[in-house]
C-alpha positions in Angstrom: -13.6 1.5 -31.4 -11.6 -1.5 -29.7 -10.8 -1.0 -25.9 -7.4 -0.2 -24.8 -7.5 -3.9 -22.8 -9.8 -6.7 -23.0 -9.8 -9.9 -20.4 -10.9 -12.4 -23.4 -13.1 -15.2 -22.0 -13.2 -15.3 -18.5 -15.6 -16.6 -15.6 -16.9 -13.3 -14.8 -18.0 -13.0 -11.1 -19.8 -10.1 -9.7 -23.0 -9.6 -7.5 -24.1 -13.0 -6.7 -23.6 -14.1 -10.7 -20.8 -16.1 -12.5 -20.7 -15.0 -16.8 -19.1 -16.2 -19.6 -17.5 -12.9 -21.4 -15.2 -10.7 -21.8 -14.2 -7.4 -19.4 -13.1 -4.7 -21.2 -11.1 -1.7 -20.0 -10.6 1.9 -21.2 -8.2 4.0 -19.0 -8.7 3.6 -15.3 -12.2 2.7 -15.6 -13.9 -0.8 -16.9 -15.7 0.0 -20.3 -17.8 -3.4 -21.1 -18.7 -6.2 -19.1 -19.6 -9.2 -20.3 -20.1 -10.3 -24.2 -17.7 -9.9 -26.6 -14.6 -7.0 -27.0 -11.8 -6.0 -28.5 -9.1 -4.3 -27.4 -6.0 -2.9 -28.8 -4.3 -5.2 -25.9 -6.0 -8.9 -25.7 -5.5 -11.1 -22.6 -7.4 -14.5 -23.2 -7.6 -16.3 -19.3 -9.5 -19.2 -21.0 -12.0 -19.6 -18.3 -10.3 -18.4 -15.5 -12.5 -16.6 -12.9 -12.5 -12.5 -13.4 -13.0 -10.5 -9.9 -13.2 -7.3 -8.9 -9.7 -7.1 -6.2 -10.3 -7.8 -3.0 -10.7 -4.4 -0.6 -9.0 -6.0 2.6 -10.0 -3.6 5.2 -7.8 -4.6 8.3 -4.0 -4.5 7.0 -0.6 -3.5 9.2 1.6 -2.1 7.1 4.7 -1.0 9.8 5.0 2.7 8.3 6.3 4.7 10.0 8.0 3.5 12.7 8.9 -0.3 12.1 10.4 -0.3 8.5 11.9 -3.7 9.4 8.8 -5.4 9.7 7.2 -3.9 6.2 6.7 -1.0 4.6 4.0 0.3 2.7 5.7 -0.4 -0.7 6.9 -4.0 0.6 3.6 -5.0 1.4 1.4 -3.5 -1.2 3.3 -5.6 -3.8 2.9 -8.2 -1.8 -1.3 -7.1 -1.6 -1.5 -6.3 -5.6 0.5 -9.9 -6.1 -2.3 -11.5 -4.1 -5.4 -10.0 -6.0 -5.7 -7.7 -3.4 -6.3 -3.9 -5.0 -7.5 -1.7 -2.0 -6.0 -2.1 1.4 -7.2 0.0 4.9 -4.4 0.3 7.2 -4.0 0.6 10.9 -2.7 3.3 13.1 -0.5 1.6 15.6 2.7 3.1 13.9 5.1 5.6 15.3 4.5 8.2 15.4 0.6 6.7 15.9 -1.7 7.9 13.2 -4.3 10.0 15.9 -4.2 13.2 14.7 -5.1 14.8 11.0 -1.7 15.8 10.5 -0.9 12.2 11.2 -3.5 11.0 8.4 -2.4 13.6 5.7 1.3 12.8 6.3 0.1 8.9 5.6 -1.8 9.5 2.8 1.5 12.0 1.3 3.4 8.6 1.8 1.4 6.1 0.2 0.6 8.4 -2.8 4.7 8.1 -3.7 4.9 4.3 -3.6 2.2 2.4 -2.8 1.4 -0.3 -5.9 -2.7 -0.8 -4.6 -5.0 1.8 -3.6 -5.1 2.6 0.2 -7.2 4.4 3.2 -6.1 4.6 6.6 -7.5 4.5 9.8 -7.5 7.8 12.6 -6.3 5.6 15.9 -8.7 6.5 19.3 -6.5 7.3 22.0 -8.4 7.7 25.9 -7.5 11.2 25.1 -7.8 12.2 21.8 -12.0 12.6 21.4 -11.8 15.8 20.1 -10.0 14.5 17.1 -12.5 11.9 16.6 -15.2 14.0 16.9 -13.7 16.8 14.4 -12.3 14.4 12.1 -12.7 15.3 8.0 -14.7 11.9 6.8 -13.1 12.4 3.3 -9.5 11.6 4.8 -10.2 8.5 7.3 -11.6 5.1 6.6 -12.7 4.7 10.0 -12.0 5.3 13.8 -10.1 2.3 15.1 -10.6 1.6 18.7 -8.0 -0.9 20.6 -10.9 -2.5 22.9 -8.1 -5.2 23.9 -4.0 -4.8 24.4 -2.6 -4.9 21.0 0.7 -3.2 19.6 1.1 0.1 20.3 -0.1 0.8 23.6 -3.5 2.1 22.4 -5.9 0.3 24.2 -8.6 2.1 25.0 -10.2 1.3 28.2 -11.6 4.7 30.0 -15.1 4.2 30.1 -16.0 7.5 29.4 -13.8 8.2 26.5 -15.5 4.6 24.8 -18.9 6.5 25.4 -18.0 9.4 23.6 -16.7 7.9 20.4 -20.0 5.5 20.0 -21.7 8.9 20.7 -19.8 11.2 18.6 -17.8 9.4 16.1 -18.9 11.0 12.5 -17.4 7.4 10.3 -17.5 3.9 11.0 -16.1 2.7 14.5 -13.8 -0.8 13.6 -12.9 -2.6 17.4 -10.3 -4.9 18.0 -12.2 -7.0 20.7 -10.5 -8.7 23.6 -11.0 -8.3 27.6 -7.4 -6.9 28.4 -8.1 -7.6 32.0 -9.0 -11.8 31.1 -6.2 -11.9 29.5 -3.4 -10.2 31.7 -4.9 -12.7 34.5 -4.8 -15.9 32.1 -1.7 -15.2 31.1 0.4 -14.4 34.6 -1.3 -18.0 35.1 0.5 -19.6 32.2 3.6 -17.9 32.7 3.9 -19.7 35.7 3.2 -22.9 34.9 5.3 -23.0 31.8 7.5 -20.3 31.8 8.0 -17.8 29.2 8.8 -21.1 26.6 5.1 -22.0 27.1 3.8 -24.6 24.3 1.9 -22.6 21.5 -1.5 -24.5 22.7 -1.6 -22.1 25.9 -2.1 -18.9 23.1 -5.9 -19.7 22.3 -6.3 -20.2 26.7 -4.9 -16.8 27.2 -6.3 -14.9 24.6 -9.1 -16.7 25.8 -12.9 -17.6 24.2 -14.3 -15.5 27.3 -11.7 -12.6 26.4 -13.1 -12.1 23.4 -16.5 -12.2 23.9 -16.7 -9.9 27.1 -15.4 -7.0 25.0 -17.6 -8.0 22.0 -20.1 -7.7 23.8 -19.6 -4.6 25.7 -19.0 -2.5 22.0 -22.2 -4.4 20.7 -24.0 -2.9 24.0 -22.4 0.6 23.5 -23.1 1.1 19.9 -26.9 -0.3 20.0 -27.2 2.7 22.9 -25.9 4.9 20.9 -26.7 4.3 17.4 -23.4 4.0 16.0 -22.0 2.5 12.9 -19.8 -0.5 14.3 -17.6 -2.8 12.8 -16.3 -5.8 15.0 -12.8 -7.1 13.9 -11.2 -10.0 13.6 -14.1 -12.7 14.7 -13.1 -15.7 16.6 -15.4 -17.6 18.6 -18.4 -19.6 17.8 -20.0 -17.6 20.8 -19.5 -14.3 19.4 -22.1 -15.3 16.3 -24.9 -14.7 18.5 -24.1 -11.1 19.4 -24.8 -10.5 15.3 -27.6 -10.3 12.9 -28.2 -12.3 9.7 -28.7 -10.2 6.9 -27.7 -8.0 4.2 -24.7 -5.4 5.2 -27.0 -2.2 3.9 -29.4 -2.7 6.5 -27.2 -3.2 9.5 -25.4 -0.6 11.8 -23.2 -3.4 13.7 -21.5 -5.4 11.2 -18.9 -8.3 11.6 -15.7 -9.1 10.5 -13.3 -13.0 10.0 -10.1 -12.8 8.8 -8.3 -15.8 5.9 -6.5 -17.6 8.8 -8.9 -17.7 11.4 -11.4 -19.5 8.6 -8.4 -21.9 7.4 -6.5 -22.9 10.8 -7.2 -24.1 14.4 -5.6 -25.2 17.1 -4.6 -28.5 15.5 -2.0 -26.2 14.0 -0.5 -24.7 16.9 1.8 -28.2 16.8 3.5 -27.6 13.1 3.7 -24.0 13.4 4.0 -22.9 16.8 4.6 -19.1 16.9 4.3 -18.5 12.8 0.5 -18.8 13.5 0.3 -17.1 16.6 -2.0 -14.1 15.9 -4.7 -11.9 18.4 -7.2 -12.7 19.2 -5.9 -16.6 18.6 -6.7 -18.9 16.2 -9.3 -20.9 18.3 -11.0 -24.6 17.7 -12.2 -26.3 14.9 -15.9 -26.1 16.3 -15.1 -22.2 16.2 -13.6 -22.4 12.7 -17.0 -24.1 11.8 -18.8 -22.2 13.3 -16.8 -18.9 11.9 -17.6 -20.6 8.5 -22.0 -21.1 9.3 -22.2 -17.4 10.0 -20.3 -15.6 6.8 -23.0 -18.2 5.5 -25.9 -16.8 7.3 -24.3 -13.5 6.8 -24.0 -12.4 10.4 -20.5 -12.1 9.3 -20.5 -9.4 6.7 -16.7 -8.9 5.5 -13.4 -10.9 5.1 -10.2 -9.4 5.5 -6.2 -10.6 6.6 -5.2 -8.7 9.1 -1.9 -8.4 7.6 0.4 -7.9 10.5 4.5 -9.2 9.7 7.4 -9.5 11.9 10.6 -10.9 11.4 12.1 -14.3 11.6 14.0 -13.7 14.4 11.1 -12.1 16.4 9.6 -15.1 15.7 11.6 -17.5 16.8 12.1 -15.9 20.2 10.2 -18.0 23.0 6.6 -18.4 22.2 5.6 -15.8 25.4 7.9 -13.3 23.8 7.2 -14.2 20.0 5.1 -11.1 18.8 1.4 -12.0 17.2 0.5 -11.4 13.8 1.1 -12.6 10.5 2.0 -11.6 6.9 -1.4 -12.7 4.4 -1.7 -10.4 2.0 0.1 -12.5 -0.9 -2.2 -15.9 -0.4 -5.6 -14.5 1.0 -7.7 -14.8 -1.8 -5.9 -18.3 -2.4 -6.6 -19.8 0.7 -10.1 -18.3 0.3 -10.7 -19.8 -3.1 -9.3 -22.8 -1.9 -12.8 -22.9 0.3 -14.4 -22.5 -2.4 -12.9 -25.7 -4.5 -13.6 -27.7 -1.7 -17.4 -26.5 -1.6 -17.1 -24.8 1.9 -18.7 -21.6 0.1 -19.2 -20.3 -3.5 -16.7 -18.0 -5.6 -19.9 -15.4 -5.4 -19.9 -15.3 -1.5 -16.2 -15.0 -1.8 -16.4 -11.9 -3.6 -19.4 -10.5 -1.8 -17.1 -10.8 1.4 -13.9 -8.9 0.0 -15.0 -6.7 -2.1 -19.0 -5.7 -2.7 -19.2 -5.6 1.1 -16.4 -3.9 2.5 -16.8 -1.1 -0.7 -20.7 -0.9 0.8 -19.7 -0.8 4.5 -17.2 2.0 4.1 -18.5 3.6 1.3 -15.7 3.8 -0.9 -16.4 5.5 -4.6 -16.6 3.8 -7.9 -14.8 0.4 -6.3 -15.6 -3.1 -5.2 -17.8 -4.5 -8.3 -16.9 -5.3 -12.1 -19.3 -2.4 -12.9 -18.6 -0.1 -16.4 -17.8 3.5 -15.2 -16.1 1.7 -11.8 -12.5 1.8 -11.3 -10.5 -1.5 -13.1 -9.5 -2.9 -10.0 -9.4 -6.4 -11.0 -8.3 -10.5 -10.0 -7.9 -12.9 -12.4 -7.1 -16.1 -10.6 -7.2 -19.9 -12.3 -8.0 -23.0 -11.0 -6.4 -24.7 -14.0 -3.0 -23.4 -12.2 -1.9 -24.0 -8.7 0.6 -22.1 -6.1 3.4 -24.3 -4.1 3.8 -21.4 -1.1 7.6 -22.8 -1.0 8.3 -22.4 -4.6 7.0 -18.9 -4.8 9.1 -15.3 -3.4 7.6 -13.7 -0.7 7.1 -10.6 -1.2 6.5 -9.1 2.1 9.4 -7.4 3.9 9.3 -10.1 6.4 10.1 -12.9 3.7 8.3 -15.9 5.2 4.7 -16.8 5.1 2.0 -19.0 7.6 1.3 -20.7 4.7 4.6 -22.9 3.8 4.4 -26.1 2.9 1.5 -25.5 1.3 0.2 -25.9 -2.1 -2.9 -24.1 -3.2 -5.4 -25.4 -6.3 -5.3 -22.1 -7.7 -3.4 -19.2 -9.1 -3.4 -15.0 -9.2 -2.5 -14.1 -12.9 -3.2 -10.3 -13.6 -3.9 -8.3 -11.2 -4.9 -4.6 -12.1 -5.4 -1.9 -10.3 -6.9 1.2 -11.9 -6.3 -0.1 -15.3 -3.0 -0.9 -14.9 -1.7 -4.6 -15.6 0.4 -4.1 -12.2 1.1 -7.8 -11.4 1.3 -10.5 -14.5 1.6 -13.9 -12.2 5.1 -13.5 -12.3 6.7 -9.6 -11.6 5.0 -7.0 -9.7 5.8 -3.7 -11.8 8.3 -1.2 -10.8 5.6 1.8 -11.4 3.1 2.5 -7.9 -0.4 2.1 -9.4 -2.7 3.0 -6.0 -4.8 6.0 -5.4 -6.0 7.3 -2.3 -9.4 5.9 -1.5 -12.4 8.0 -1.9 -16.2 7.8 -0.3 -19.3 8.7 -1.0 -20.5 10.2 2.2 -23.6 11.6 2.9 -23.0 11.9 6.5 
């Protein structure tokens, strides 16, 4: 019997191997891989690599509370446009997702419009443990914990309340990492020398190397005493690398995490860009970027993710001390990371270990994250016969404008499909919401 949809001879890439074959797909699920298929529906990609979507695990959405920014039906296009099929999404919304009741009414939301498949994560608060503690592991990714200032006024920073959720936290703990009191000290500095119109440069010197590592290395010390399952955020220092093992992700408690712009700019580009790249932690030097680059290698750094984060224009182009950080990277992600891999930085196998077999392992998600028969078809076809001018494309994030302009990339996203549905066909994003809530497999 032919296959409701076949991918007709593509580069298939999935668990450290690149086939020749076709994928085949029978309802939600994949139903052959590899060899040949057919399908009541044929797609021929002549050569073009077949993925499983990337699951970007660190994404800022802006619902509720900051519909001008995004929304979760903005930027999921945006995601499913990119090759990007599963998304994990913060809580520093408003109302702040810290509760249950906060997590179900998310999860109600994003069933009704959201075009990839999506967890979220319950936000740590210095007074919400019991939550934590009580939380039902089928409805939350992990426990975000605000180590350093970010949006949202949830930094946690009572050192009691930090032991208790590395001593009681029943999922994953994922930290943003910075020393809030390094930074409030560097940056009274800067603001006067420069002035609240500070050049970009001073971002990286504020949100400093020694920031970073300081908290890095306090949630290292907290989770090793008490045997908790950490993930560390958003990587950005070369000095950082040594607080982490080389190794596979299965056999690791404390995992790492570098995000698409933090591998692709430095400081160099604080001079063209200016506030468009300014991001925290800050996009440091190009000895970091290396160095970034050696340890997803080594594989002390298990995961890749964006760190989708928009704001407008106009927030933007307020004066760089006021200009708020983060950036919209869900459309050119995988782009910018195959783009690596052209140039022979890394292979197309380590790029799909990093977004998609490893954050599916870390977080245990069901059924996703591999070209696998029986798994979900959550599937990137991207071609390196085709290339993507940034400036010639639409953006599709709320925010309408992108890090990456003025940039061409030697490659292309053309199908995207996320539990069997052809939901992006290099051109139109469909109107119909394709994503399901993500499930795990949780034995704990």
């Amino acid at each position: 019997m032919p296959h409701s949809v076949v991918l007709k001879n593509g580069t298939l890439v999935n668990e450290g191997r690149a086939i020749e074959g076709d994928l085949a797909i029978e309802g939600e699920r994949i139903s052959q891989v590899g060899g040949s298929a057919s399908g009541r529906t044929e797609i021929d990609v002549n050569g073009a690599w077949v993925i499983p979507g990337m699951i970007d695990d660190q994404v800022h959405f802006r619902e509720p509370g900051f519909e001008h920014k995004g929304e979760i039906a903005t930027e999921s296009r945006a995601a499913v446009a990119g090759g990007i099929t599963s998304y994990m999404e913060m809580p520093n919304c408003i109302p702040q997702t810290i509760s249950e009741d906060a997590l179900r009414a998310k999860i109600a939301r994003a069933q009704d419009v959201s075009h990839a498949n999506f967890g979220f994560y319950l936000g740590a608060t210095n007074d919400n443990l019991e939550a934590i503690k009580s939380v039902d592991p089928s409805l939350a990714c992990g426990v975000k914990v605000f180590m350093g200032a970010s949006t949202g006024n949830m930094l946690v920073d009572d050192e009691e309340t930090l032991h208790g959720i590395f001593a009681s936290s029943p999922i994953l703990i994922a930290t943003h990492c910075e020393h809030t009191p390094t930074i409030v000290a560097n940056e009274r500095a800067a603001l006067a020398e420069f002035g609240e119109d500070m050049p970009p440069s001073q971002h990286p010197l504020i949100r400093s190397r020694e920031a970073c590592f300081k908290s890095s290395e306090i949630a290292v010390s907290l989770a090793k005493e008490h045997g908790s399952k950490l993930h560390v955020l958003h990587l950005t220092t070369a000095d950082e690398m040594a607080l982490f093992e080389p190794g596979p992700i299965q056999s690791k408690r404390i995992t790492a995490e570098v995000c698409v712009h933090h591998l692709f700019f430095n400081d160099a580009w604080y001079e063209s860009k200016g506030s468009l790249i300014k991001c925290n932690p800050a996009i440091k030097r190009r000895a970091d970027q290396l160095a970034l680059r050696k340890a997803l290698l080594e594989d002390r750094i298990d995961v890749i993710a964006t760190d989708h984060a928009p704001h407008t224009v106009e927030e933007k182009q307020q004066p760089f001390a006021l200009a708020p950080a983060g950036l919209p990277l869900v459309q050119h992600a995988l782009l910018a990371l195959f783009e690596h891999a052209i140039e022979g930085v890394f292979d197309v196998p380590t790029v799909v270990r990093k977004t998609s077999h490893a954050p599916a392992q870390l977080y245990e998600v069901e059924n996703r994250g591999y070209l696998r028969e029986g798994y979900f078809a959550d599937i990137a076809v991207i071609d390196s016969a085709q290339s993507t001018s940034v400036d010639n494309e639409p953006i599709l994030a709320k925010c309408g404008w992108s890090p990456f302009s003025g940039i061409t990339f030697a490659s292309r996203v053309t199908h995207t499909f996320v539990n069997g549905s052809l939901v992006y066909d290099g051109t139109d994003v469909t109107d119909t919401p394709a994503g399901q809530a993500l499930t795990y497999e949780r034995s704990h």
